[in-house]
FIPATI-612676 format. One record per residue: residue in three letters; x, y, z of N, C-alpha, C, O, CB in turn. Coordinates in pm, whole numbers, padded with zeros to 5 digits, always signed. Glycine has a CB too. Layout:
# FIPATI-612676
ALAXYZXYZXYZXYZXYZ;...
END
This chain:
# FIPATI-612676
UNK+02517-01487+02246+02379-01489+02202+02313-01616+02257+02374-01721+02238+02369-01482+02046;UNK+02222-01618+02307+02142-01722+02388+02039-01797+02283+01956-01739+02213+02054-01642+02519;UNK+02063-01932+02289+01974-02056+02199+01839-01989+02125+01797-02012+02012+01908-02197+02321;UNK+01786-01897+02225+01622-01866+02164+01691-01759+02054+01729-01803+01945+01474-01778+02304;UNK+01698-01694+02069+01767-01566+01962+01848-01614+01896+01841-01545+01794+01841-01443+02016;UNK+01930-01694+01879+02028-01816+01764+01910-01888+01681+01917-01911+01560+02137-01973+01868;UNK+01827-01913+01743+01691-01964+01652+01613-01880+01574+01590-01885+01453+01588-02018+01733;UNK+01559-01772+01690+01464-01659+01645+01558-01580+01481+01507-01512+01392+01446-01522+01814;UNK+01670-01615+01492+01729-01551+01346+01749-01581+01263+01761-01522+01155+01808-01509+01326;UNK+01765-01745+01309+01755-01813+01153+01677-01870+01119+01699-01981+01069+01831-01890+01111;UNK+01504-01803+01134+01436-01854+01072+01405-01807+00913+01401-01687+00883+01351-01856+01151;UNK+01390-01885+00840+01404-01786+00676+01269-01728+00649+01252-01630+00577+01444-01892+00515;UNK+01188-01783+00702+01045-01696+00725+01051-01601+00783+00946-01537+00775+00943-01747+00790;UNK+01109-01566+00828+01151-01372+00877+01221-01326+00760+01171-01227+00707+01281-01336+01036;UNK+01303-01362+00719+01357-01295+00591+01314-01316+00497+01394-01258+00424+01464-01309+00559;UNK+01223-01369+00417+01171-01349+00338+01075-01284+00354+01023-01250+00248+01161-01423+00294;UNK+01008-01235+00478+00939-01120+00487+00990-01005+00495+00942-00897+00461+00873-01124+00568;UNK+01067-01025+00532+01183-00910+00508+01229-00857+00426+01263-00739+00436+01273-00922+00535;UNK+01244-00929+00314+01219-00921+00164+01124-00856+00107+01129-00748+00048+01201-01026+00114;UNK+01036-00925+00127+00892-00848+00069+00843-00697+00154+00790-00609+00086+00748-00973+00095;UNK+00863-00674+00297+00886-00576+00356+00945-00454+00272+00887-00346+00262+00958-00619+00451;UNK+01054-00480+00219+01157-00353+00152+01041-00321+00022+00990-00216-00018+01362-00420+00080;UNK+01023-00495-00031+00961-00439-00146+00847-00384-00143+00800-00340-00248+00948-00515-00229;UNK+00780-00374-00029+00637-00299+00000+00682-00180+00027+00620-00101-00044+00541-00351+00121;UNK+00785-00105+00116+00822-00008+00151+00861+00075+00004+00852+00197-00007+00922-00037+00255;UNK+00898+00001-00084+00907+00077-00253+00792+00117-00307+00779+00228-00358+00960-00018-00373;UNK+00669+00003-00297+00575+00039-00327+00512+00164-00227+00437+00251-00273+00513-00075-00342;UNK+00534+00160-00153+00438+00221-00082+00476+00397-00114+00415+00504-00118+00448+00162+00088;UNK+00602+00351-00131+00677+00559-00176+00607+00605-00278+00568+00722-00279+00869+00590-00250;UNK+00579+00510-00389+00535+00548-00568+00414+00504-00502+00374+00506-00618+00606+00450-00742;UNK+00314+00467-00431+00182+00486-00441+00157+00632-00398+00067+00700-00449+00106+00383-00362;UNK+00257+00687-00280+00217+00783-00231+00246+00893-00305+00174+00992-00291+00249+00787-00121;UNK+00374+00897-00410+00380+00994-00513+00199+01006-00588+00109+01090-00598+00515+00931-00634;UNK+00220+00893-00617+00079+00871-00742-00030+00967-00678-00060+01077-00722-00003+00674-00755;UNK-00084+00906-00566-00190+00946-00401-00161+01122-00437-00246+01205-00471-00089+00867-00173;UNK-00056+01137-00421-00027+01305-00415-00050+01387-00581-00089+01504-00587+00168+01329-00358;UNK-00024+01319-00685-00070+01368-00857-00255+01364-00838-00321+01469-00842+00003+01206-01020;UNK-00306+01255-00820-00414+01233-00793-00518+01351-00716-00624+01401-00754-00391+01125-00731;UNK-00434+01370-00590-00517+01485-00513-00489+01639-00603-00590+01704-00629-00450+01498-00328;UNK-00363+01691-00646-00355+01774-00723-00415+01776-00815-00456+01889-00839-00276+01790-00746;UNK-00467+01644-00943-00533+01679-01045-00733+01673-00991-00837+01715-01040-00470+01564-01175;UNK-00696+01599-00874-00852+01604-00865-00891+01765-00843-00991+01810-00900-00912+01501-00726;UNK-00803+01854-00754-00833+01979-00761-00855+02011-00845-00974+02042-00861-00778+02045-00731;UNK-00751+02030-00967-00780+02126-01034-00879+02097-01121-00922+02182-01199-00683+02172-01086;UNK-00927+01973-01115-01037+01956-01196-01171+02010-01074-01250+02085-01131-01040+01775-01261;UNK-01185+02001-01016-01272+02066-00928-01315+02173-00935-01435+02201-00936-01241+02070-00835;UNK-01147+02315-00945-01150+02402-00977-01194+02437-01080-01260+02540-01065-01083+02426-00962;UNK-01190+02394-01206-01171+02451-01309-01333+02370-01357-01408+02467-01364-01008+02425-01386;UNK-01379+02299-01377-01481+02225-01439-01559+02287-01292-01625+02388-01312-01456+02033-01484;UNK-01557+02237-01148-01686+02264-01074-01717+02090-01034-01811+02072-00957-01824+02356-01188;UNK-01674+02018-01063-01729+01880-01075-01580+01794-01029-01460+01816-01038-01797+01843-01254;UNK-01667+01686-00975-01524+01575-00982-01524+01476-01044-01627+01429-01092-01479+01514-00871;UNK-01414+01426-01057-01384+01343-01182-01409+01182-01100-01338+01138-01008-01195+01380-01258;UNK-01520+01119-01159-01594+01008-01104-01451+00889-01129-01421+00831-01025-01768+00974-01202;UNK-01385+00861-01224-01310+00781-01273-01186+00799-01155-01148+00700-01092-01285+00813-01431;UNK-01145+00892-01139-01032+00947-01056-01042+00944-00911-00956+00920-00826-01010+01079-01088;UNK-01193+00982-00899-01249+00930-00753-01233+00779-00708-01194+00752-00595-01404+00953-00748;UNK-01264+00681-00801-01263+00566-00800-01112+00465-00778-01090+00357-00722-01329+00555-00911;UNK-01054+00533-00831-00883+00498-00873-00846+00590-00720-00803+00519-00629-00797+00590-01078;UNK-00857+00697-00698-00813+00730-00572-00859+00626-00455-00786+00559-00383-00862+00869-00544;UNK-01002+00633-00456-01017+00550-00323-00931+00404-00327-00852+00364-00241-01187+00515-00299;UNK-00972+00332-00464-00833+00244-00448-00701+00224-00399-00666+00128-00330-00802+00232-00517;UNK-00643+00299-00428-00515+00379-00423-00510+00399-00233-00427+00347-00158-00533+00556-00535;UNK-00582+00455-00208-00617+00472-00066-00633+00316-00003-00548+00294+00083-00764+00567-00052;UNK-00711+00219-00025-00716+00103-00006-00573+00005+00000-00545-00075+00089-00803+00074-00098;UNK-00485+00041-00135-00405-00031-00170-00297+00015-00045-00231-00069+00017-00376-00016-00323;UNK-00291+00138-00024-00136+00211+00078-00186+00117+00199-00098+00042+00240-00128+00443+00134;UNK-00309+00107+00263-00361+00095+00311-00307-00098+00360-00267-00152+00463-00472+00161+00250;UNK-00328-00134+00249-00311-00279+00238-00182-00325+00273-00164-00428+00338-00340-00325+00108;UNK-00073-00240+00223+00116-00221+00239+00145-00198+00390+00237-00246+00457+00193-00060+00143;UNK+00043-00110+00428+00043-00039+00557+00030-00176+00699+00110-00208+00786-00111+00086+00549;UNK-00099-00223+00667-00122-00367+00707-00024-00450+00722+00005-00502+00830-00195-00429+00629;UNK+00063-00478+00566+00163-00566+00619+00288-00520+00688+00347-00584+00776+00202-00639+00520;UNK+00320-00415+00646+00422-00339+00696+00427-00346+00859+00533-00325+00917+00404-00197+00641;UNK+00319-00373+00924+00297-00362+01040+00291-00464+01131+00290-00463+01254+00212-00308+01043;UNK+00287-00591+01016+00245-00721+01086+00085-00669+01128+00100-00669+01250+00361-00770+01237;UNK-00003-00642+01115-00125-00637+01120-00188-00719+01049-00306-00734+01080-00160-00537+01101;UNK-00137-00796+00939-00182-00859+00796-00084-00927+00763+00024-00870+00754-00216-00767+00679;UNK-00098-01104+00730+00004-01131+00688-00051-01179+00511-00026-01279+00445+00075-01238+00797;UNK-00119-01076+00486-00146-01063+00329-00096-00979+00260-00122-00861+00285-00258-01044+00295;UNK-00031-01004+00177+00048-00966+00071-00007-00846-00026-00100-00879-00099+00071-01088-00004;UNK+00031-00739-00033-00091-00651-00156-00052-00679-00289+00008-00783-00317-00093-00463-00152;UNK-00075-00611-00357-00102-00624-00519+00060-00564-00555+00116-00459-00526-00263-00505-00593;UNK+00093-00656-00614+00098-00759-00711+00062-00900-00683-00015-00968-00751+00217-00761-00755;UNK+00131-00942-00565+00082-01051-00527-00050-01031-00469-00057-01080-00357+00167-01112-00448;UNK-00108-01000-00491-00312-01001-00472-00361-00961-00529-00298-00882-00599-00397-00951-00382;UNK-00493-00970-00553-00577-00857-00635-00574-00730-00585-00563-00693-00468-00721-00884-00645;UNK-00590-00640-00728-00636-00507-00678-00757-00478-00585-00873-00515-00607-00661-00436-00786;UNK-00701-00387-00448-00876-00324-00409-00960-00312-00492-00923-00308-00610-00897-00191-00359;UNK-01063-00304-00468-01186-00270-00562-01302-00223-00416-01285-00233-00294-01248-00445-00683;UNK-01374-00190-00467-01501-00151-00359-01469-00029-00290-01377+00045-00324-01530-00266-00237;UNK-01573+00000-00157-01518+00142-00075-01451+00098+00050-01453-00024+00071-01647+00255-00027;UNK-01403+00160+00122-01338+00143+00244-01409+00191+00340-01466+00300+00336-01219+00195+00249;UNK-01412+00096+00454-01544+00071+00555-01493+00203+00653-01559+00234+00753-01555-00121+00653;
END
């Protein structure tokens, strides 16, 4: 193994993102369960009432924001952390 890559591995700032990596990759499974109850109950409330559920709309687009946010770091696109360690989304998505 050559000096740069003997370095490049032991830096602990890679592993501790690495860390938080797995733990985003957990989150990100149970947001997408949640993401998937969400679209099913928004149907059937659709269906059945005619209307959508303003509260559920709101919490979805979040929800959408938040995968969104995991997705970011997951990617190295973002080296911001989502919620827990951040605030919740709030607002719409541009």
């Amino acid at each position: 193994m050559s000096e740069e890559i003997r370095k490049n591995v032991t830096v602990e700032k890679t592993w501790v993102r690495a860390i938080f990596m797995l733990i985003f990759a957990l989150f990100y499974s149970l947001a997408e369960f949640v993401l998937f109850a969400v679209i099913i109950f928004q149907f059937l409330t659709v269906l059945f009432s005619g209307e959508k559920n303003q509260k559920l709309l709101k919490f979805g687009n979040e929800l959408c924001l938040y995968i969104f946010q995991i997705l970011q770091y997951l990617t190295y696109n973002s080296d911001e952390k989502a919620f827990p360690l951040s605030d919740w989304p709030t607002g719409k998505s541009e």
